[in-house]
N, C-alpha and C positions, 0 to 999 in steps of 0.2 A: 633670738638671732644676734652673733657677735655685730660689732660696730666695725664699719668697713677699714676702717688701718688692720683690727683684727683678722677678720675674714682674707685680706689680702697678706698678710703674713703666715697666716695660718696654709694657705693654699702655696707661697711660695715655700716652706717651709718642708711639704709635703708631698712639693711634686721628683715624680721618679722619670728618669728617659723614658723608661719601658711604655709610661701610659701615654710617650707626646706621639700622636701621628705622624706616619709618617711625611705626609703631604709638607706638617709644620718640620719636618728636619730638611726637609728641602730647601723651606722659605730660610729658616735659618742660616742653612751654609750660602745659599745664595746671598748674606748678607755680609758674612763673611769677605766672600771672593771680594766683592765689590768692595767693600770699605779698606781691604787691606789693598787692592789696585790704586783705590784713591790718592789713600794716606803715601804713597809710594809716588803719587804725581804730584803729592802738594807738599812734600817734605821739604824742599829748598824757595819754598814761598816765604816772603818776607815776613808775615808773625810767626812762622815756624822758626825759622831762622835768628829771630827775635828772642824766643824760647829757649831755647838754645843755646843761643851764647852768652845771653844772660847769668847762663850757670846757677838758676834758683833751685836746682836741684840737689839732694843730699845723697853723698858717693855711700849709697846701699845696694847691691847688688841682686835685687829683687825680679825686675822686667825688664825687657829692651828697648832702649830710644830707636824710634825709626826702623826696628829690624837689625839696624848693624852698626849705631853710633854710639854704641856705651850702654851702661844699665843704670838706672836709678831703685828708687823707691816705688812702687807701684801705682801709687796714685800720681807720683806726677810723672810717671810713664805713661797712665791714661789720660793725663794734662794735655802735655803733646804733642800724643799719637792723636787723640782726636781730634784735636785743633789742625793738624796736616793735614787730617782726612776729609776736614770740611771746608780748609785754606780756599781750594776750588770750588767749590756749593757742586760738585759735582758725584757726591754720594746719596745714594736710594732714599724714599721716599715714603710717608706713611704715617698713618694715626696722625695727619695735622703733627707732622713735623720728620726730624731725621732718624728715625730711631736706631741705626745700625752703628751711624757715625760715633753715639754714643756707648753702645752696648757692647759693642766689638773692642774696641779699645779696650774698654774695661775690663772684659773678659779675659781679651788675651793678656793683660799685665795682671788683674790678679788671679787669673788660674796657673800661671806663671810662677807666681807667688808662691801657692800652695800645691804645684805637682799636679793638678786639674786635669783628667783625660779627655779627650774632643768630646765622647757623649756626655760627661758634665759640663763641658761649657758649651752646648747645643742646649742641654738643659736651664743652662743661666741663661741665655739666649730667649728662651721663650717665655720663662720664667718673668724676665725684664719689658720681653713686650706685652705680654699679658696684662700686667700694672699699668703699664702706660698708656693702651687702650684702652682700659676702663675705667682711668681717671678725665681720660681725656674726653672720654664720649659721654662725660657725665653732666656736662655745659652745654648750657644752651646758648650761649656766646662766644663766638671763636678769639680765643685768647690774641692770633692777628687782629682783629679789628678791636682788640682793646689794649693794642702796644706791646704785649709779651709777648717773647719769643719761647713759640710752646715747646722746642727742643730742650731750651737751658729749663724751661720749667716740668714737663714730666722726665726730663732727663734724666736729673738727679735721683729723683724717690726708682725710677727704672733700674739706674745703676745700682743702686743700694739693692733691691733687688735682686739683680742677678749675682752682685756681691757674696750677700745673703746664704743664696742658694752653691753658692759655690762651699762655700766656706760651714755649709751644711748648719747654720743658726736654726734654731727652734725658732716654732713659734712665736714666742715671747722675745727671744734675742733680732729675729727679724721685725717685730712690732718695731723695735725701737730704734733698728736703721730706718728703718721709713718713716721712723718720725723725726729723727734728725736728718733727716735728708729733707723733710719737709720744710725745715727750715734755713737750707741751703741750696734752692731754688730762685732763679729768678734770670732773667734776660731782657734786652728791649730791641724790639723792632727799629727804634730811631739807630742804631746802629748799623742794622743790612748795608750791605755795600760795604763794609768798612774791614780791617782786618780783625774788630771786637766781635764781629758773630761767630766766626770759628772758634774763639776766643770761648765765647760764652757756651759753644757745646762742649768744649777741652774742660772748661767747668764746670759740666755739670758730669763727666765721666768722674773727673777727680774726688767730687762730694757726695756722687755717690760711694765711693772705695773708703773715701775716709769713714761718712756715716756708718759703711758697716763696719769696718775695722773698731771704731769707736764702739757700737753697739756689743762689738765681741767681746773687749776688752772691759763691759760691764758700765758704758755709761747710757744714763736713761733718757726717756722722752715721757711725752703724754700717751696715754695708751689710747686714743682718740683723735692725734695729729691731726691728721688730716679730714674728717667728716667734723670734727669740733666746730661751733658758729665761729669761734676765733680761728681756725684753723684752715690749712690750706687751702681746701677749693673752694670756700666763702671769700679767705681774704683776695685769690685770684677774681673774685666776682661779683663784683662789688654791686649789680641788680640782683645777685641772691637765687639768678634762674640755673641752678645747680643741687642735681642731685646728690644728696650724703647718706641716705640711707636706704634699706632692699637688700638682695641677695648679691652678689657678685657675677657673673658668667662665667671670668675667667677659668679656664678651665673646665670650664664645662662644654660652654657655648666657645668653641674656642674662637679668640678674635683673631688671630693670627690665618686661621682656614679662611675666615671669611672676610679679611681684608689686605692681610699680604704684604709685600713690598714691590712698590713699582722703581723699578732700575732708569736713572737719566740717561738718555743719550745726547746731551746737550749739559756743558756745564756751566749753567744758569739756573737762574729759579724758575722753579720747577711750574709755577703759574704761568710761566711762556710755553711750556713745552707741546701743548696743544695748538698753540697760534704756530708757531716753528715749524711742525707737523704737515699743518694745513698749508705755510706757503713753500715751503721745499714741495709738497707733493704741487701745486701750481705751475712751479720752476721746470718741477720733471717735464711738464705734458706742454707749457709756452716757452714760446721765447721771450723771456721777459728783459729788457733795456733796464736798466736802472735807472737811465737821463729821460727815457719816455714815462716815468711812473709818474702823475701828479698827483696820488694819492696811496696810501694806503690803510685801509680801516680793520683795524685789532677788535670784535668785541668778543668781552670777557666778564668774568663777576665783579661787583665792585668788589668785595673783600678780596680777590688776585690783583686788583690795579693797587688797590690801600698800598701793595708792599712795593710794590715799583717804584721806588725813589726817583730814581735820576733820567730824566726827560732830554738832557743834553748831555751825555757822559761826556767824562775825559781821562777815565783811567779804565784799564779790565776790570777793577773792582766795581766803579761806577755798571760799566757794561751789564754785570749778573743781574742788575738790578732794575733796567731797563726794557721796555717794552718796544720802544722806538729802535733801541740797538738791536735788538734780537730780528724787529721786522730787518731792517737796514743790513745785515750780515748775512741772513737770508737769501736776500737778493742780490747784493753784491758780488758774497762767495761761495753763496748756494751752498754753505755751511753756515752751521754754529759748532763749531769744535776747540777744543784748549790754544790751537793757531791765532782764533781771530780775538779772544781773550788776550790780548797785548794792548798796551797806553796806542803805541802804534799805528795799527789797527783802525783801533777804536779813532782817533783824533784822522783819521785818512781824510782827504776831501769824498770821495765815493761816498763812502759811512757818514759824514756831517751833512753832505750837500742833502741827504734823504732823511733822515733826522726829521725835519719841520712837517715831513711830505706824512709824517704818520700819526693818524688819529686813533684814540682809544676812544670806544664805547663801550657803556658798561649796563647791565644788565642787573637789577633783583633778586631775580629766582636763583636759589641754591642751589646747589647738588643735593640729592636727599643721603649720600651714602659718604659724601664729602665737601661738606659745607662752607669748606673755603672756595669753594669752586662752582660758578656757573654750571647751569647742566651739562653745556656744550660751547665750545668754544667754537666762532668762525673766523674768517678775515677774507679780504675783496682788497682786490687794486683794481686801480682805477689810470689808462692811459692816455695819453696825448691825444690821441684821435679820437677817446667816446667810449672804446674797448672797456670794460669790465668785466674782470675774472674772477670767479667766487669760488672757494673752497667748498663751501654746505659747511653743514655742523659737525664737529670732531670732538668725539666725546670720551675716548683715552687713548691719549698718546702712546707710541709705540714703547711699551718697555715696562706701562703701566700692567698691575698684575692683573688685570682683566682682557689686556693686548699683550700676553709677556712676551719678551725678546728668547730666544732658543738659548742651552750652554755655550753652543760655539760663538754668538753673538755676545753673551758677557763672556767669554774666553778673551773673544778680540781687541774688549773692553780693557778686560784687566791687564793686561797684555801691552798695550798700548801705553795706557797708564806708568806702567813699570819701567818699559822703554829699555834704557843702558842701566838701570840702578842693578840691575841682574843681568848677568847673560843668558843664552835661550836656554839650558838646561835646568838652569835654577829658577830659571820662571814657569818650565814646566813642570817641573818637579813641585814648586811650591802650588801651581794651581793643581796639580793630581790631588796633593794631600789636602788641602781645604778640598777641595769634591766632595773627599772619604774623611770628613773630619772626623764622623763619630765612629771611626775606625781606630783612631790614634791613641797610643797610651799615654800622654803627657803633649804639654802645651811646645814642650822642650821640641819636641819632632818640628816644627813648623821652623826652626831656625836652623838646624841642621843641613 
């Protein structure tokens, strides 16, 4: 039996469209739509914007900034494009992190690159989640509860990955983007909230693109990267409860059927979006006062609350990252949507005055199928007169790919998203052709 950087090179190395199902070319494009809506709502976000006009980019004429701000070099076209697409934390969901925000950027700039037709970057696509699934399921400790942020860390070796496969490396030559990607991995949790987490998945689209380009270009790694006791998933784990050795699934067992992507309809973290769920559906069925609430109770997993930073926000940024804002926007405007994501907003008296009024409770027991997660989320208010209103237990949010949301639902999504940056026939046009990606002969069509 090879050694697992092997095994998963040799597999990405190997695979062909023809053998991905088609259930997985669905999940894909739907990964697609959504991250390229995002990237389109977060492009004039201040570290976007930041990026940008910094000008650390080299005038090569490789991929597109934003779709229609210039061309760069392809990695830092995947720089960022995915740093925008995650500016709003409001892109899909999955394998304990974001894996679209990453993969899709990268694809699109480096199949860009090379002339890549939609079914080979549907193929880089799954090709990238496949890796990242089954590095990531191979801990028994969720990389949130030990400070990393698992996007910027299976990001990388994902992008190289799909890199990889675009760029059609052997065997061997993909061994060793994955091993130089393994060592340009890493992100931190003490960041959420801030504009470094976008930041850090822009980063790890970009080192994945360079690992493989480096790897093409003939420079080497350890043929063991990643299963090595020095090596990647050891050095992420540091009590050592991490598998490195055994068969692989990918591809076989595929993870992508059986775990998916679940689409946000809230752009926050994603550990609220069951509590959100549960009091909008309250909201629908009471009339609930906002100055009558003296309580309301969030319980969730600890490892969801770990990531909720900020208990008294004061910016949108803080917002994403709050459990207290998400109850408080809720009820105030019976939304959580990119609106109430403003400093504004956030700092309102309505939204402050209820702030203190919300308790988190946390709970033990995991999810067995997603371990950052309680089994079930619930939440209860509590009113002035004695009244108590409970949700019951909510156990995938609407959008999650065990609840998915319909086309016309993320049509609406992406749509939205896009807003004025397109007029209505370019945004229908452009969401026709992502539908039918693995229709297209060149990445070129998607900018036309």
């Amino acid at each position: 039996m090879s050694g697992l950087t092997r095994q998963l090179a040799e597999f990405v190395a190997s695979l062909e469209y023809r053998k991905i199902p088609a259930a997985a070319v669905e999940t894909a494009k739907r990964g697609f739509i959504d991250c390229i809506g995002v990237m389109f709502a977060g492009r004039d976000e201040p570290v976007a914007r930041i990026l940008f006009e910094e000008k650390l980019f080299p005038e090569r004429a490789e991929a597109h900034i934003l779709f229609d701000r210039g061309r760069t070099s392809s990695p830092e076209a995947a720089l960022i494009n995915a740093t925008a697409a995650h500016a709003l934390d409001y892109d899909d969901v999955g394998i304990d992190g974001h894996p679209s925000v990453v993969l899709v950027p990268a694809i699109l700039a480096e199949g860009e690159r090379l002339g890549a037709s939609g079914a080979e970057m549907v193929a880089a696509y799954v090709a990238g989640y496949e890796v990242w699934a089954e590095l990531s399921g191979r801990d028994q400790d969720q990389h949130h509860g030990k400070g990393w942020h698992p996007t910027a860390v299976f990001g990388a070796l994902s992008a190289a990955a799909a890199a990889a496969r675009l760029a059609r490396l052997d065997a061997e030559r993909s061994a060793c983007a994955l091993g130089i990607a393994a060592s340009m991995c890493a992100g931190l949790t003490a960041n959420f909230g801030s504009m470094t987490k976008p930041f850090q998945a822009g980063r790890a689209a970009q080192s994945g693109l360079t690992a493989a380009r480096l790897a093409a270009a003939g420079m080497t790694s350890s043929p063991d990267a990643i299963e090595h006791r020095g090596g990647m998933l050891q050095a992420f784990s540091p009590k050592g409860r991490v598998r490195t050795d055994g068969d692989i699934a990918a591809g076989r067992d595929w993870h992508i059927l059986r775990l998916g992507l679940n689409v946000k309809r809230y752009p926050v973290c994603y550990a609220l979006h069951r509590s959100i769920d549960g009091l909008l559906a309250l909201g629908s069925k009471n009339n609930i006062s906002p100055e009558k609430i003296t309580e309301i109770e969030l319980t969730i997993g600890k490892l969801q609350a770990s990531v909720l930073r900020h208990s008294r926000p004061q910016t949108g940024l803080d917002a994403k990252f709050s459990a207290e804002f998400a109850a408080a926007a809720s009820v105030v405007a019976g939304r959580v949507s990119l609106a109430e994501l403003t400093d504004e907003f956030v700092r309102s008296v309505p939204v402050q005055s209820l702030l203190p009024k919300v308790r988190i409770t946390t709970v033990d027991e995991a999810d067995r199928d997603e371990p950052l997660f309680a089994p079930h989320d619930s939440v209860s208010v509590r009113l002035a007169d004695g009244t108590v209103l409970a949700s019951g237990p909510v156990r995938y949010a609407l959008g999650h790919a065990r609840n998915p949301i319909g086309m016309d639902a993320l049509r609406a999504k992406f749509e939205d998203c896009i807003g004025r940056s397109l007029d209505i026939l370019a945004r229908s046009r452009l969401f026709d052709r992502l539908a039918k990606l693995e229709k297209l002969s060149s990445a070129a069509e998607l900018y036309s």
